[in-house]
C-alpha positions in Angstrom: 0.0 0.0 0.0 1.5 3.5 -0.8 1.8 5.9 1.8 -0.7 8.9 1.3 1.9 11.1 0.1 2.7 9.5 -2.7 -1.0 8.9 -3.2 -1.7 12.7 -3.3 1.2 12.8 -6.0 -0.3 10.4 -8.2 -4.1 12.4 -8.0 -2.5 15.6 -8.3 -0.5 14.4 -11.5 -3.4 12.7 -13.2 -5.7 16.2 -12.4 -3.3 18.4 -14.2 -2.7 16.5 -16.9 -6.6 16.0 -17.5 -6.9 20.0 -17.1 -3.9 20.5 -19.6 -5.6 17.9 -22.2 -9.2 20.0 -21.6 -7.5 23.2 -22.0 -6.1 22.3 -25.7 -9.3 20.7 -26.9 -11.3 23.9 -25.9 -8.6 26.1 -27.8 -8.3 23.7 -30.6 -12.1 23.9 -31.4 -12.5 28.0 -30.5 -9.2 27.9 -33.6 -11.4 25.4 -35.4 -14.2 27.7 -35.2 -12.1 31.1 -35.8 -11.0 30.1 -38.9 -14.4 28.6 -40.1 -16.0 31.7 -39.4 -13.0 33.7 -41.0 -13.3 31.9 -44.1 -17.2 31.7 -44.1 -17.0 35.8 -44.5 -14.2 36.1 -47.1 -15.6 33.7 -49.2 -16.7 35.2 -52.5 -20.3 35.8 -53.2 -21.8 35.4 -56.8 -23.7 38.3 -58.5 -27.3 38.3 -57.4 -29.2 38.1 -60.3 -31.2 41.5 -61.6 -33.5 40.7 -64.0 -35.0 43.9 -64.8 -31.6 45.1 -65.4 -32.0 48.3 -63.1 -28.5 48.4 -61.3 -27.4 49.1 -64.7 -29.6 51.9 -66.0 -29.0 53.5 -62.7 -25.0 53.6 -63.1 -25.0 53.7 -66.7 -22.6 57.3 -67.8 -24.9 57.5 -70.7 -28.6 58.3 -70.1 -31.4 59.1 -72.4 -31.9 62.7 -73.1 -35.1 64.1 -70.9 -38.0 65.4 -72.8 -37.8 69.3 -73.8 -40.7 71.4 -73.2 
């Protein structure tokens, strides 16, 4: 039987060792999850599609003479 110093040792060991283990899995998945969210809002979005056509005619430099009176 080991003598309850070497007991406390031994629980102390494995304690730390599970809270080092827990503390890199929880900053392993907030990374993981940084840099899914960072590429999520980079990521390049396609042209919505206008089909009337107006963003155009609205930025066009050459519009269609107004009527004279």
């Amino acid at each position: 039987m080991p003598s309850l110093d070497v007991m406390f040792a031994w629980t102390v060991t494995v304690l730390a060792g599970a809270a080092c283990i827990g503390a890199l899995v929880v900053v392993i998945v907030a990374e993981w999850y940084a840099i899914r969210r960072t590429i999520e809002r980079h990521r390049k979005r396609g042209p919505t599609y206008d089909p009337a056509g107006r963003w155009w005619r609205e930025r066009s430099a050459l519009t269609a003479p107004g009527q004279r009176p």
